[in-house]
C-alpha positions as protocol buffer text, in pm:
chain_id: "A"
residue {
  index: 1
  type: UNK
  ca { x: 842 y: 321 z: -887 }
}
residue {
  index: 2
  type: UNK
  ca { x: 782 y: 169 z: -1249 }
}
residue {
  index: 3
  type: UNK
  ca { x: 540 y: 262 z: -1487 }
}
residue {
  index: 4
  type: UNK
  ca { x: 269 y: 26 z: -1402 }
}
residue {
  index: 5
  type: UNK
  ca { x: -31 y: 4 z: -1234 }
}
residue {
  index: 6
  type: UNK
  ca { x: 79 y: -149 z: -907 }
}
residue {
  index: 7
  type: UNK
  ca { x: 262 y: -47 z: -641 }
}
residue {
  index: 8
  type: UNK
  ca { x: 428 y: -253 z: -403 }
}
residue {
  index: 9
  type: UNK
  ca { x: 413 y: -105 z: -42 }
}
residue {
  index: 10
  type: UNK
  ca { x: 650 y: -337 z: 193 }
}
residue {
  index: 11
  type: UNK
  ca { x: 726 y: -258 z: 561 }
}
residue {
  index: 12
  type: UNK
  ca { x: 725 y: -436 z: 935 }
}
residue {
  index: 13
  type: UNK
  ca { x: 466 y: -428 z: 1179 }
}
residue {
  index: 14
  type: UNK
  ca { x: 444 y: -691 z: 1478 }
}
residue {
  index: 15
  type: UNK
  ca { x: 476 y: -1061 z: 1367 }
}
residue {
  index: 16
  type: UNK
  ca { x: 148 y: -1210 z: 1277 }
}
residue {
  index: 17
  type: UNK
  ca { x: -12 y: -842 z: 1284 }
}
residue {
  index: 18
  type: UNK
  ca { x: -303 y: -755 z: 1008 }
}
residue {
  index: 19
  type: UNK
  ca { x: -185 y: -503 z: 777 }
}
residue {
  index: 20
  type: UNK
  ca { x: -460 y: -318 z: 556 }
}
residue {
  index: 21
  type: UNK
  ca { x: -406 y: -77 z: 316 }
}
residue {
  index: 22
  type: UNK
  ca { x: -661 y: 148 z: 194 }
}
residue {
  index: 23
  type: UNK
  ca { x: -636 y: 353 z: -159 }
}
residue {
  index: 24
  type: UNK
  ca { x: -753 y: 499 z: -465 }
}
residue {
  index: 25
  type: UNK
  ca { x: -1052 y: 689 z: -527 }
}
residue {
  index: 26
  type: UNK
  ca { x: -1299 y: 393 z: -438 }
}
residue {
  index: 27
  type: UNK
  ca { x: -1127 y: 292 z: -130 }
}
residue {
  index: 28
  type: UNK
  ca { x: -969 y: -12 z: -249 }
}
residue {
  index: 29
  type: UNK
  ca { x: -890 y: -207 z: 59 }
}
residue {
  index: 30
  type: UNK
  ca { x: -608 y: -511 z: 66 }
}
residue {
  index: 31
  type: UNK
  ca { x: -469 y: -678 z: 411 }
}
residue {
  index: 32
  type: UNK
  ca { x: -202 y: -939 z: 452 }
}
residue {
  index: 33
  type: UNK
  ca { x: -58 y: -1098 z: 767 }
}
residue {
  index: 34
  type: UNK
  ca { x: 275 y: -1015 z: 892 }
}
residue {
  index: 35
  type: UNK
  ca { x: 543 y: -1288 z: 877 }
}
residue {
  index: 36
  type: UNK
  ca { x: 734 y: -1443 z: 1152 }
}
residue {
  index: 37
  type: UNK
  ca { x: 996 y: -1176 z: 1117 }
}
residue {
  index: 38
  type: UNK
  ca { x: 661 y: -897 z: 1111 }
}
residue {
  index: 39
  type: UNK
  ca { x: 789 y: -795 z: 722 }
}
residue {
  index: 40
  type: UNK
  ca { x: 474 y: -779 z: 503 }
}
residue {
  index: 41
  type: UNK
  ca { x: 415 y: -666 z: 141 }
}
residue {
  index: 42
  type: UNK
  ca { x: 152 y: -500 z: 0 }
}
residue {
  index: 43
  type: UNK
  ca { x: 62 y: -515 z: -407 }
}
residue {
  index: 44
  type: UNK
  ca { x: -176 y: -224 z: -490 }
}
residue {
  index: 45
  type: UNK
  ca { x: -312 y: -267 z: -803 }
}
residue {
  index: 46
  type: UNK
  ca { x: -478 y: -3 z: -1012 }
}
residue {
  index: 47
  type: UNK
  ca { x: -255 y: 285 z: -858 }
}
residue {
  index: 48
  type: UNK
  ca { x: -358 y: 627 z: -1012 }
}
residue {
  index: 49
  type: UNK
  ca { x: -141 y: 837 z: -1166 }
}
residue {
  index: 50
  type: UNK
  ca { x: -127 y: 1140 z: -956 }
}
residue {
  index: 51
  type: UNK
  ca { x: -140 y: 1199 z: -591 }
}
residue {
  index: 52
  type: UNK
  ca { x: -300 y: 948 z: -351 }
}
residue {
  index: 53
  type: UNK
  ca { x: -308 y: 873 z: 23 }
}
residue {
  index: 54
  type: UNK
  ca { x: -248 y: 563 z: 152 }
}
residue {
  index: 55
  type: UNK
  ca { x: -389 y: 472 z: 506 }
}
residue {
  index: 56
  type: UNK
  ca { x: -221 y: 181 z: 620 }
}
residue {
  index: 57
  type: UNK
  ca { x: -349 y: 10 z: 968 }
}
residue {
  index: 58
  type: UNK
  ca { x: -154 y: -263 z: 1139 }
}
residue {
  index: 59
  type: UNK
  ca { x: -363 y: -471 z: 1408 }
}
residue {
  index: 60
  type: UNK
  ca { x: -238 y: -734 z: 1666 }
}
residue {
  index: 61
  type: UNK
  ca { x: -500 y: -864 z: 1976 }
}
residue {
  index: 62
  type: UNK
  ca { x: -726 y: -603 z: 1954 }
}
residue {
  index: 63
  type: UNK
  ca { x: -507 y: -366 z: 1963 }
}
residue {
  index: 64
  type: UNK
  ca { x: -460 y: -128 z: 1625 }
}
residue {
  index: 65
  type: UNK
  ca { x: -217 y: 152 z: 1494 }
}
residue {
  index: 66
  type: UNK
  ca { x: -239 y: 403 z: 1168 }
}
residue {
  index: 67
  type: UNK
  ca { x: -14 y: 603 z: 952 }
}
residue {
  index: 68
  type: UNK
  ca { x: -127 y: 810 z: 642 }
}
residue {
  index: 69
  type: UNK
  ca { x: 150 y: 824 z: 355 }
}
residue {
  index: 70
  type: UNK
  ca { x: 107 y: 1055 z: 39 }
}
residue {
  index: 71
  type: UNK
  ca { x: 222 y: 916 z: -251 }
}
residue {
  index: 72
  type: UNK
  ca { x: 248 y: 1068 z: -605 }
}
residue {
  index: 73
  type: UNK
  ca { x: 292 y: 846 z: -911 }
}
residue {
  index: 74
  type: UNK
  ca { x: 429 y: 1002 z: -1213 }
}
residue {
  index: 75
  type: UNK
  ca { x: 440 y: 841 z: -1548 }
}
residue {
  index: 76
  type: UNK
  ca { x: 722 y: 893 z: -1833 }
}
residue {
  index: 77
  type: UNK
  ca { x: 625 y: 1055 z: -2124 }
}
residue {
  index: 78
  type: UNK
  ca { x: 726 y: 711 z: -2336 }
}
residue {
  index: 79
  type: UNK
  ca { x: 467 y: 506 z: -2091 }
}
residue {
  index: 80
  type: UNK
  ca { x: 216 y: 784 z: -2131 }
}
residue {
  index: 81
  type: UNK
  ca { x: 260 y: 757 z: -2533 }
}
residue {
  index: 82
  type: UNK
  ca { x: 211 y: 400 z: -2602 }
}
């Protein structure tokens, strides 16, 4: 992780599948569609510094599944400075 305000979540999930990811303290939600090979990536702008949970749902033909990752973002002292 960089010092910047995005994060870049990337995974698999079926091919085609919707993949949401909900964060930050207003519930920013952002979805993308899994390519042929099911990779996706995510770009999650704003990212706090500081703990946050990510909720990420994958859905395919009605059918949906969920994960919960905690992530903490720490900036360096120089980022924090400028």
């Amino acid at each position: 992780m960089t010092d910047t305000d995005t994060v870049t979540l990337s995974g698999s999930a079926s091919p085609g599948a919707s993949v949401t990811a909900v964060f930050g303290p207003s519930n920013t939600q952002v979805t993308v569609t899994a390519g042929p090979d099911g990779s996706f990536t995510i770009p999650m702008a704003g990212f706090q510094e500081g703990y946050n949970l990510v909720i990420v749902t994958a859905s395919l033909k009605g059918s949906s599944t969920s994960t919960s990752l905690s992530v903490t973002k720490t900036l360096s002292p120089a980022y924090k400075n400028r």
